[in-house]
C-alpha positions in Angstrom: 92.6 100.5 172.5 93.5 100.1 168.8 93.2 101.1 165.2 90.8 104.2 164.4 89.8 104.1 168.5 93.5 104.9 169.6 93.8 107.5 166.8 90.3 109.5 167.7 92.0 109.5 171.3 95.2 110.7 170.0 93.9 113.6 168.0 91.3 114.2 171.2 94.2 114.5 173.5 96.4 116.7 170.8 93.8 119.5 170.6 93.8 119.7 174.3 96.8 120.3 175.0 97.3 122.5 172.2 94.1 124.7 173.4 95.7 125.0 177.1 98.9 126.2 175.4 97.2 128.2 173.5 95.8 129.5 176.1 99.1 130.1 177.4 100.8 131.9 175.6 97.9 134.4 175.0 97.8 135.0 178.5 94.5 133.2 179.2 94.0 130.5 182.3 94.4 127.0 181.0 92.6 125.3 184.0 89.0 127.0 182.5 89.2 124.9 179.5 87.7 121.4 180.0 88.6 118.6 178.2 84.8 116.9 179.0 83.7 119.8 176.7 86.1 118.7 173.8 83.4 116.1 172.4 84.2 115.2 168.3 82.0 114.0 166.1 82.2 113.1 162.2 82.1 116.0 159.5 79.1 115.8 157.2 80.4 114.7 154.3 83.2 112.4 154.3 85.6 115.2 151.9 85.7 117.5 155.3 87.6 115.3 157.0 87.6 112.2 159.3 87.1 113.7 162.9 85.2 117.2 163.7 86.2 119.3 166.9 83.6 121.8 167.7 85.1 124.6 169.5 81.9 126.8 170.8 82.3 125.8 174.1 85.8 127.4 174.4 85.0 130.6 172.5 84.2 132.3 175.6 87.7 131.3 177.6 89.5 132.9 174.7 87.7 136.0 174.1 87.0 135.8 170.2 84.9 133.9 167.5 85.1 129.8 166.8 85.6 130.6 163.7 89.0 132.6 164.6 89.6 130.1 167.5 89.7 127.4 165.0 92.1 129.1 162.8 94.4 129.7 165.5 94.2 126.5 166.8 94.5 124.8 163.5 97.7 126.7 163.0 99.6 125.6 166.1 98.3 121.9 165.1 99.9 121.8 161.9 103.2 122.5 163.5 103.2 119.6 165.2 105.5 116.5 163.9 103.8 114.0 166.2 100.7 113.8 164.8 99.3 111.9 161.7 96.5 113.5 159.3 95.7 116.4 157.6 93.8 119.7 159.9 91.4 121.4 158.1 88.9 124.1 159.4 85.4 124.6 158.8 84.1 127.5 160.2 83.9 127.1 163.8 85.1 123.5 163.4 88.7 122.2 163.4 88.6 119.1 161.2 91.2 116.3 161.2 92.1 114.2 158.0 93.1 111.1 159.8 96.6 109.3 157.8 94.8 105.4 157.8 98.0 103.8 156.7 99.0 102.2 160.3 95.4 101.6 160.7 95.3 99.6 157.4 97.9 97.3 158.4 97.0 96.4 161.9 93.6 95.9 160.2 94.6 93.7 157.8 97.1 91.6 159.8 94.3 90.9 162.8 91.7 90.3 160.2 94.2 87.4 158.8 95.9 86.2 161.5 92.9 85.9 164.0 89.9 86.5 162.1 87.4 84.7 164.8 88.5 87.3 167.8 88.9 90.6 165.6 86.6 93.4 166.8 86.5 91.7 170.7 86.9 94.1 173.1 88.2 94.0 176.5 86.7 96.8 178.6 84.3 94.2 180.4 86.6 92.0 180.8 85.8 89.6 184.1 82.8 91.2 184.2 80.2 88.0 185.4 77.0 89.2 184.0 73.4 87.2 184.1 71.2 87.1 181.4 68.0 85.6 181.8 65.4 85.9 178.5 62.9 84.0 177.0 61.0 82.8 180.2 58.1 81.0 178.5 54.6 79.4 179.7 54.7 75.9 179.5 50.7 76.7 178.7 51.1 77.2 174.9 54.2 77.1 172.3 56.7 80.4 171.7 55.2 83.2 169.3 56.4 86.0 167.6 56.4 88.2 171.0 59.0 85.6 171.9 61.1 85.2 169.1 62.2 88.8 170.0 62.4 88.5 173.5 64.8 85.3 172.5 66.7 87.3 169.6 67.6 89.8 172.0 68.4 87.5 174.9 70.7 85.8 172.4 72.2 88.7 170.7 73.4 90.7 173.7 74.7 87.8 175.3 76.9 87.2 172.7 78.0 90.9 172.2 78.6 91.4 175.6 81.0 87.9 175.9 82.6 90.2 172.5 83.1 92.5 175.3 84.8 90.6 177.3 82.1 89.6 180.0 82.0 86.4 181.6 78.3 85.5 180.6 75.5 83.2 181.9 72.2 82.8 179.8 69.4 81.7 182.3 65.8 81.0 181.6 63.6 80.9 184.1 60.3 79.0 182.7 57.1 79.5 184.2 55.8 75.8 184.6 53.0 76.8 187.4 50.0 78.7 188.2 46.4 79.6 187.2 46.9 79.2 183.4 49.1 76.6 183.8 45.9 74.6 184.8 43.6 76.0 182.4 45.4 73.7 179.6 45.3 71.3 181.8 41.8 70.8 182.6 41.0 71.4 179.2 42.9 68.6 178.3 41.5 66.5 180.9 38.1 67.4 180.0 38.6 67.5 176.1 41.8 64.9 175.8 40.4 61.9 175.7 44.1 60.2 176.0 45.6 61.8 173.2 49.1 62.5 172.9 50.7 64.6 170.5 52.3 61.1 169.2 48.6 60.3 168.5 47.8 63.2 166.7 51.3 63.7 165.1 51.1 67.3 166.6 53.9 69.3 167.8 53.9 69.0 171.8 54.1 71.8 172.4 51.3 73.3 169.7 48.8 70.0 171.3 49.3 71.5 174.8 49.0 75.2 173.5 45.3 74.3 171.5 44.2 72.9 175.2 44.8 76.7 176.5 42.5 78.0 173.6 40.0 75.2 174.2 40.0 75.9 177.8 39.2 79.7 176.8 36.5 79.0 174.3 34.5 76.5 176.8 35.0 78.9 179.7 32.6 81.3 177.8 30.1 78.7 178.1 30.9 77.0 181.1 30.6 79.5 184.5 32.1 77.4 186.8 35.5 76.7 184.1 37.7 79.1 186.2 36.4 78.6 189.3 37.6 74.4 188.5 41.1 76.3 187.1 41.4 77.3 190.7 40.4 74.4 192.5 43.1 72.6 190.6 45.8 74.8 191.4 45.3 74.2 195.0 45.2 70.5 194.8 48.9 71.0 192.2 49.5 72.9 196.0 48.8 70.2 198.0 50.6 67.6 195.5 47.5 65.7 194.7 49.3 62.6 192.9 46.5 62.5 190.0 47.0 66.4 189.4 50.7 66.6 189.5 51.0 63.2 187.1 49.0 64.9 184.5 50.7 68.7 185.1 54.0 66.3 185.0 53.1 65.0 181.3 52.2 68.1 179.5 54.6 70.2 181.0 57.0 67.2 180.0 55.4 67.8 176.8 55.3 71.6 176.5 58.9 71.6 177.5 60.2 69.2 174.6 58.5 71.4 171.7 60.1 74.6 173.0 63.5 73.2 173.1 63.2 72.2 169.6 62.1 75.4 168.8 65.4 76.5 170.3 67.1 74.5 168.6 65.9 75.6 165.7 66.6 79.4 166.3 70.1 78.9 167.6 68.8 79.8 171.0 70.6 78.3 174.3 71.1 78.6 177.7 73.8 78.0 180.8 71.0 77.5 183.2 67.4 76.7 183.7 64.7 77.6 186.4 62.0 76.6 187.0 58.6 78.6 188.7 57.2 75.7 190.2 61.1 75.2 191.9 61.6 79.0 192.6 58.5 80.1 193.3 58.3 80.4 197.3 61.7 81.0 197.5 61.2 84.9 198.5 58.8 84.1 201.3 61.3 84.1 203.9 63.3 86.6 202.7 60.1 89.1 202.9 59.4 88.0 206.7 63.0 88.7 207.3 62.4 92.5 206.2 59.2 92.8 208.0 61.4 91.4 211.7 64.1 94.6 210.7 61.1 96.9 209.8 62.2 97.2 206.2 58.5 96.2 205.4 55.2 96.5 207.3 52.1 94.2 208.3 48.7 95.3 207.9 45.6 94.4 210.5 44.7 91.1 208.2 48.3 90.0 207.9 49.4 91.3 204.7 52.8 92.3 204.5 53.2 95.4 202.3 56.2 98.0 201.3 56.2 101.9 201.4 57.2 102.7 197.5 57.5 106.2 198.5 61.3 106.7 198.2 60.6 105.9 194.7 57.6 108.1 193.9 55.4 105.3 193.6 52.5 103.9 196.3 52.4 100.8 198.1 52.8 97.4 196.8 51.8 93.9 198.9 55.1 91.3 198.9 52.8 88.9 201.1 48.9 87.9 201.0 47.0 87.5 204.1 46.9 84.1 203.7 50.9 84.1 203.5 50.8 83.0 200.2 53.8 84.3 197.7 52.9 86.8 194.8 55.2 86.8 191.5 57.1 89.9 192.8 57.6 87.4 195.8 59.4 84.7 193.6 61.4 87.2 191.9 63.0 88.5 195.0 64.1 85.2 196.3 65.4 84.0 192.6 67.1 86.7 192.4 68.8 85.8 195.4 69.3 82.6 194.9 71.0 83.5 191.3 73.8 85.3 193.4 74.3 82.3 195.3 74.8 80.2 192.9 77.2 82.5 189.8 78.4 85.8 191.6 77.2 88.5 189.2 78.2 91.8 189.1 75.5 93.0 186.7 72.0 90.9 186.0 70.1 91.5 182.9 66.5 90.9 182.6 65.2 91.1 179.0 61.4 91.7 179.4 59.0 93.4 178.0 58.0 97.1 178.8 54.6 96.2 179.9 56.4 94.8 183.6 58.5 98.2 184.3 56.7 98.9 187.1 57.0 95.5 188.7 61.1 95.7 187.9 61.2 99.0 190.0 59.6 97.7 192.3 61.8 94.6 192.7 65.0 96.2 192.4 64.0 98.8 194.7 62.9 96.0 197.4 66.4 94.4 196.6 68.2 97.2 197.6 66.3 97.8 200.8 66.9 94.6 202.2 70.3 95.3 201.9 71.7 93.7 198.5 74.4 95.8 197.3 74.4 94.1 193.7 70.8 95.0 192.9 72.4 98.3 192.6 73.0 96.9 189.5 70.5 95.3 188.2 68.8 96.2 184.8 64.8 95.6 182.9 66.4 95.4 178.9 62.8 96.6 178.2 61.3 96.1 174.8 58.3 96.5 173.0 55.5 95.0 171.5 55.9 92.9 168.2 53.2 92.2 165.6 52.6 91.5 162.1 50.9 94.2 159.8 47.5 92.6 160.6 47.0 93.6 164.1 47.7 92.6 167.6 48.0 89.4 169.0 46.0 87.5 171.6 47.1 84.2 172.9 43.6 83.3 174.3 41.7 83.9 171.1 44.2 81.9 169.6 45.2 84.5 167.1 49.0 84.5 168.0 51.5 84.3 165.5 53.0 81.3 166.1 56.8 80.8 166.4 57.0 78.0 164.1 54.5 78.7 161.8 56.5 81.7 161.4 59.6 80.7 160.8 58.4 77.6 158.1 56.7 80.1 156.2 59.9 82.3 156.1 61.8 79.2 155.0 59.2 78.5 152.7 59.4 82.5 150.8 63.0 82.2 151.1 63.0 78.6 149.6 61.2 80.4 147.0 62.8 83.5 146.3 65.9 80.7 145.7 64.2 79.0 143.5 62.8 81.9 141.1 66.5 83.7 140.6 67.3 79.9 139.9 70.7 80.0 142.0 69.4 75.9 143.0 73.0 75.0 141.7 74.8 77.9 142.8 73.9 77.0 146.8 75.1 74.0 148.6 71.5 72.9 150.0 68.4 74.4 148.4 66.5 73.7 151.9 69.4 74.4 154.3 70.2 77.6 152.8 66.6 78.6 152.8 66.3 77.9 156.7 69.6 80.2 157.3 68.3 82.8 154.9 64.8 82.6 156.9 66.8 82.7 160.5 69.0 86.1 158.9 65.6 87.8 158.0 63.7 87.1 161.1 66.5 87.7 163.9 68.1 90.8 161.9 64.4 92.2 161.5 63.7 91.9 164.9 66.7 93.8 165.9 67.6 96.1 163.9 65.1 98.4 165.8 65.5 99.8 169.3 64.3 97.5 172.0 62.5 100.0 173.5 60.0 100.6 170.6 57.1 99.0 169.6 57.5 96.9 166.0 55.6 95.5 162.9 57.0 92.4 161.3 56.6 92.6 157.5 57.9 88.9 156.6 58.1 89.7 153.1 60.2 93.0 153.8 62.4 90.9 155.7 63.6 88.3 153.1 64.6 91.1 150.7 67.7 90.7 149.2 68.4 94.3 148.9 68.5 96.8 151.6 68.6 96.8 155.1 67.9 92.9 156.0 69.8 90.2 157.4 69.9 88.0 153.4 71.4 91.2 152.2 74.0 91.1 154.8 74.1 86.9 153.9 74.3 88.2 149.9 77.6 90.2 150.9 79.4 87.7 152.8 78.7 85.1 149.8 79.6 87.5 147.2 83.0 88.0 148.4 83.9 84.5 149.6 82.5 83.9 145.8 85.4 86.5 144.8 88.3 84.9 147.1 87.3 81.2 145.6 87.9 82.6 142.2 91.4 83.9 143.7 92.6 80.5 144.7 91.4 79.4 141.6 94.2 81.9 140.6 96.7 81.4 144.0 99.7 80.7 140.8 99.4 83.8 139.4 100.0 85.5 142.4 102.8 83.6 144.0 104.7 85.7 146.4 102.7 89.1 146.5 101.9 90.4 149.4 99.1 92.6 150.7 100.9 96.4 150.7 98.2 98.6 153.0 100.1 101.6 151.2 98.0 101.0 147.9 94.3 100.9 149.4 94.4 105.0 148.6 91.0 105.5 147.2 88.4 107.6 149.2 86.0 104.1 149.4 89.3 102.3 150.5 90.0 104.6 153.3 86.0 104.6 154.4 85.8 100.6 154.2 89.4 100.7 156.2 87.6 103.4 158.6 84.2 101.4 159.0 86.4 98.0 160.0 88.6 99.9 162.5 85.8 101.0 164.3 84.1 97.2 164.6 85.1 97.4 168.2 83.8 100.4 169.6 80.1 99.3 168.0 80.9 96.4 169.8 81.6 98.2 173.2 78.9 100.7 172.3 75.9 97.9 171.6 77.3 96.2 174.8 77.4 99.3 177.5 73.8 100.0 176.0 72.0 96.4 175.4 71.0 97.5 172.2 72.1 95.1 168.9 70.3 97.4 167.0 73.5 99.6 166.6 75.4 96.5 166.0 72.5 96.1 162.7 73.3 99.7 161.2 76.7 99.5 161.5 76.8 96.3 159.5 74.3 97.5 157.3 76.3 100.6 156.6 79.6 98.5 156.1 77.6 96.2 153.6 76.5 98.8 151.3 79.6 100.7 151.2 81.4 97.9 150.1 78.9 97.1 147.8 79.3 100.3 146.2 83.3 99.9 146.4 82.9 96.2 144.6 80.6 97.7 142.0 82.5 100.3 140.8 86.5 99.6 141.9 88.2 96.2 139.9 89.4 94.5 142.4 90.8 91.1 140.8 90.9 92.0 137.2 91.8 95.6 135.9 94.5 96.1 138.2 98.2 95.6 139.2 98.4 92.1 140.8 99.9 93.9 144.0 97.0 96.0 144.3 94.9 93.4 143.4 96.4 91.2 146.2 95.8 94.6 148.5 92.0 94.9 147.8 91.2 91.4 148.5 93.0 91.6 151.7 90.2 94.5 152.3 87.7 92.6 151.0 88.3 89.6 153.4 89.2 91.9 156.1 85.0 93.3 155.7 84.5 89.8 155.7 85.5 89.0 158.9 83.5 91.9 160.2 80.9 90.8 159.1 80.5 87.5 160.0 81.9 88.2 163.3 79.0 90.5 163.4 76.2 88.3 162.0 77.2 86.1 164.5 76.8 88.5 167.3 73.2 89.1 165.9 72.7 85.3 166.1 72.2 85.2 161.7 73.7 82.0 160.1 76.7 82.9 157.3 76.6 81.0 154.0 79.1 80.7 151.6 76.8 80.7 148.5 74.1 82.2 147.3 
């Protein structure tokens, strides 16, 4: 534990002890204060102080008012040589004025020296944790509902590496089934030996308009679905001429959705595959039912009491012996821990499958898996753009790519009109980083477990809470520190002195760095980068206000001068560090 996080538990401790001696010598018993009550927070306003200490829950102990309490206790504080800050009282609140001098300097020598690990935090370290995400259908190409479930897959990977996990990004991609076949006998009916080659289609958006066509001649044509099935059960039997055509467009569907990965900085340790996976729970389900962990009904279903878990029943096996999703799930899982020990396993889904996660952690844990204990549904919800809701059998999805050229396009744009063209490196490079920033930052700078609207054009603002502003503040100061070494003469032997960064937006910009570990640890414990997004947000626009009003090159001693661009490339490193962590590209210029 370091900087602002050591001094919070410093000051935490201090008020304890002095309460129990407090307690002491006023002839009061100690051991009924708790220290779990002692919970700070942050003042109001920023001129009360750095750390609050409520004190109602020890009013009663000591017989008199907080407000007194916190007199008293203030009091004994100030005595005290070993502590560093200012104690203040607030009514029934001792507040602490925290001295950020040490917490400058070790801010400003790990933000130099090693910039790319500063705000990493230990407190998983070892840790293995799974993460499987994305898990698309090799039926149609990713949308936007995706591009979520990927930007949180991505994001809380990489935060909870920050934390010191060891990590494993798995995908599990669901290559088999009912509407699997629908493109596919839509394409054999329709295809006519086209290829996406042919058409110069993306392969995965030619295998994706089968899946609509399929839908759109099954209104028409009765027996449509009733074919759908008949060619699953010959993909079953491996019927050469129905596995060589689901062989090509998966083949197909597959190579478009990597490239749309690529494309979104999206990746992953391991891949699995349904059609590999998919009977794998089978005999792990008859093995329950032979140590009566399951039961068999009178056609030969096999079938779990949800009881214990204020839920009904639920069938793990048909009649027929044939596996159900739930089925695969319990046997991948399994065969996950067999091949990467994990300690925790993270499925990022969305909250429409609760019910079937509590379900299959529940069934986990009766047949006797102690690490499903352990397991965790990262549910989030539904995504959509201001026009309505989408539906991937109408064809009316918003398409992943579609998406993310138009983005590029507005951003292209928006470059283009404040006529920066010679300011940036790459008019089109810079555009597809700006579009990546709006669209991953957008989609998580909410909580995962709320429903969203995706405004494209509120996303590639360039003020306010969005992932180009955050871009715009990383430029702007690596703008500022190429004008320095344009000046590196002038300032030949000064050194940063942590001493001179005095100013109440100083001390708040030192504050907000410090505590880049804790969001860290915080966004990781929780699998939310949503706090991860505020806190950067908030760290943005308070050093825009600092850059806007406070000279920071010219106006000012050269030593302080020195000082301020240490802080400025020490909120630097924050935030790309951060950005990073949010999966948003960093640019230099802008």
């Amino acid at each position: 534990m370091t900087g602002i996080e050591a001094v919070r538990e410093n000051w935490k401790k201090a008020v304890f002890e002095e309460l129990c001696a407090l307690a002491d010598r006023r002839g009061d018993d100690p051991a009924a204060l708790k220290e779990k009550d002692l919970v700070p927070g942050v003042p109001p306003k920023s001129e009360m102080g750095d750390i609050a200490f409520p004190l109602f829950p020890f009013a009663k102990v000591f017989r008199t008012s907080p407000q007194a309490l916190a007199e008293e206790l203030a009091q004994g504080l100030r005595n005290r040589d070993d502590l560093s800050g200012e104690v203040r009282t607030a009514g029934p609140y001792v507040n602490v004025v925290i001295g950020v001098g040490n917490i400058a300097a070790e801010l400003l020598a790990a933000t130099r020296d090693l910039p790319e690990a500063y705000g990493s935090s230990g407190h998983l370290k070892g840790v293995p944790v799974m993460v499987e995400f994305s898990c698309p259908n090799t039926n149609k190409p990713l949308h936007l509902g995706h591009l979520r479930n990927d930007a949180l897959g991505e994001s809380i990977s990489r935060i909870l590496r920050a934390a010191g996990a060891d990590v494993r990004k798995v995908n599990l991609i669901n290559d088999r089934g009912i509407h699997i076949c629908k493109s596919m006998l839509a394409y054999r009916e329709f295809g006519d030996g086209s290829t996406p080659e042919s058409t110069g289609k993306k392969s995965d958006h030619f295998v994706g308009d089968y899946y609509v066509k399929f839908n759109q001649w099954a209104k028409e044509n009765p027996r449509a679905e009733e074919d759908a099935r008949s060619m699953l059960v010959a993909w079953e039997k491996n019927d050469p001429e129905v596995n060589s055509l689901w062989r090509l467009m998966n083949r197909w569907a597959i190579e478009g959705i990597e490239e749309t990965y690529e494309a979104t900085g999206i990746s992953f340790d391991q891949i699995y595959y349904e059609s590999q996976t998919y009977s794998l729970g089978k005999d792990e389900i008859l093995k329950g039912l032979e140590r009566g962990v399951f039961y068999k009904e009178e056609d030969g279903s096999i079938w779990v009491d949800l009881e214990e878990i204020g839920l009904d029943k639920k069938v793990l096996l048909r009649s027929d012996g044939t596996s159900l999703y739930l089925t695969q799930d319990i046997g991948t899982a399994i065969q996950r821990q067999k091949d990467w020990h994990f300690t925790r396993l993270v499925y990022v889904v969305g909250s429409e499958q609760q019910y079937h996660f509590r379900v299959l952690f529940h069934v986990l844990t009766k047949l006797g898996f102690e690490w499903a204990e352990n397991l965790y549904h990262l549910s989030y919800g539904m995504v959509n753009l201001p026009e309505g809701k989408m539906k991937s059998r109408e064809g009316t999805v918003v398409d992943a790519d579609d998406l993310i050229r138009e983005l590029t396009s507005m951003a292209e744009a928006e470059i283009r009109e404040k006529e920066r063209e010679d300011e940036v490196e790459s008019v089109d490079e810079t555009a597809r980083k700006v579009a990546l920033a709006a669209l991953h930052y957008y989609l998580l700078q909410v909580s995962p477990n709320k429903d969203m609207i995706f405004n494209p054009k509120e996303s590639l603002s360039f003020n306010g809470n969005t992932g180009p502003y955050l871009q715009y503040m990383g430029a702007r100061i690596s703008s500022m520190r190429r004008k320095f070494q344009e000046r590196r003469d002038e300032f030949t032997g000064i050194e940063a002195k942590p001493e001179l960064l005095n100013t109440p937006e100083e001390r708040e910009l030192i504050k907000l760095c410090s505590d880049f570990s804790s969001v860290i640890a915080a966004a990781a414990d929780q699998y939310n980068p949503s706090l991860l997004a505020s806190y950067l947000y908030e760290l943005a626009r308070t050093f825009s206000r600092y850059y806007h009003e406070t000279p920071i090159l010219t106006g000012s001693e050269k030593e302080t001068a020195v000082s301020r661009l240490a802080l400025a490339s020490a909120v630097l490193c924050v935030l790309k560090n951060g950005m990073y962590l949010l999966n948003i590209p960093f640019v230099e210029k802008m």
